[in-house]
C-alpha positions in Angstrom: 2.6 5.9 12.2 -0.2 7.3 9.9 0.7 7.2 6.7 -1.5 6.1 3.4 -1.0 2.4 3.5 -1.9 2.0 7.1 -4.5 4.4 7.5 -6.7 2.5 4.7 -6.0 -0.8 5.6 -6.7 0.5 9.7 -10.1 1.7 7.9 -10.9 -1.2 6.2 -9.8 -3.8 9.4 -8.2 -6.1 7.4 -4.7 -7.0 7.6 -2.5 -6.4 4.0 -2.5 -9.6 2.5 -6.3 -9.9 3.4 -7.3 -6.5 2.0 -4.9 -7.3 -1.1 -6.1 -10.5 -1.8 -9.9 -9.2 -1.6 -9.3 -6.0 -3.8 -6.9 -8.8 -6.1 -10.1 -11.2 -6.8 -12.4 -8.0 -7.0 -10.4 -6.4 -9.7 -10.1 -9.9 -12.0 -13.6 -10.2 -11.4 -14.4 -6.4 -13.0 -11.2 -7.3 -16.0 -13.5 -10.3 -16.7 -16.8 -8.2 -16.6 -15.4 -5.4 -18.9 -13.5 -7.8 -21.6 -17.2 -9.8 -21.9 -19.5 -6.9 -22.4 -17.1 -5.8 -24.9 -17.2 -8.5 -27.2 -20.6 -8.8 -26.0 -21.3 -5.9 -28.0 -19.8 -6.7 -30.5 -21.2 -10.1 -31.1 -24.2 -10.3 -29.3 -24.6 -14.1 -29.2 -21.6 -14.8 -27.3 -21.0 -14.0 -23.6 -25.1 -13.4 -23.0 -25.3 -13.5 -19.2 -21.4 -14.1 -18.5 -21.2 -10.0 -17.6 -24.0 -9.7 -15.4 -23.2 -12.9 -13.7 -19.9 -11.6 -12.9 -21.3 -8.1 -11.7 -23.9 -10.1 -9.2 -20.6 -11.8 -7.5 -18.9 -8.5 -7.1 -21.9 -7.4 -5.6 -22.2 -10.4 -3.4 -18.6 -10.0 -2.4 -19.3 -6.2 -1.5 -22.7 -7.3 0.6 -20.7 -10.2 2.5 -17.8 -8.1 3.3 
């Protein structure tokens, strides 16, 4: 059977819960990234390094993977 679900997680050679627990932690890590730098912006004194921190571990989760 090829159909979407398979063929990405055949691709990505990770069973589903794997793959969806990865893309899971990856995705609160980017909410967590986005929501800082935006009241980052807003009030610069608050959340200084908290959004660049978080986009070094995605990063690092990307490299290890």
């Amino acid at each position: 059977m090829n159909n979407i679900l398979t063929r990405h997680l055949r691709e990505a050679n990770e069973p589903y819960f794997k793959h969806m627990g990865f893309a899971m932690r990856f995705g609160i890590w980017g909410v967590i990234s986005g929501v800082t730098a935006i009241i980052h912006s807003v009030f610069p004194f608050l959340f200084v390094t908290t959004s660049s921190g978080a986009f070094r571990r995605m990063t690092a989760m990307l490299v290890k993977r």
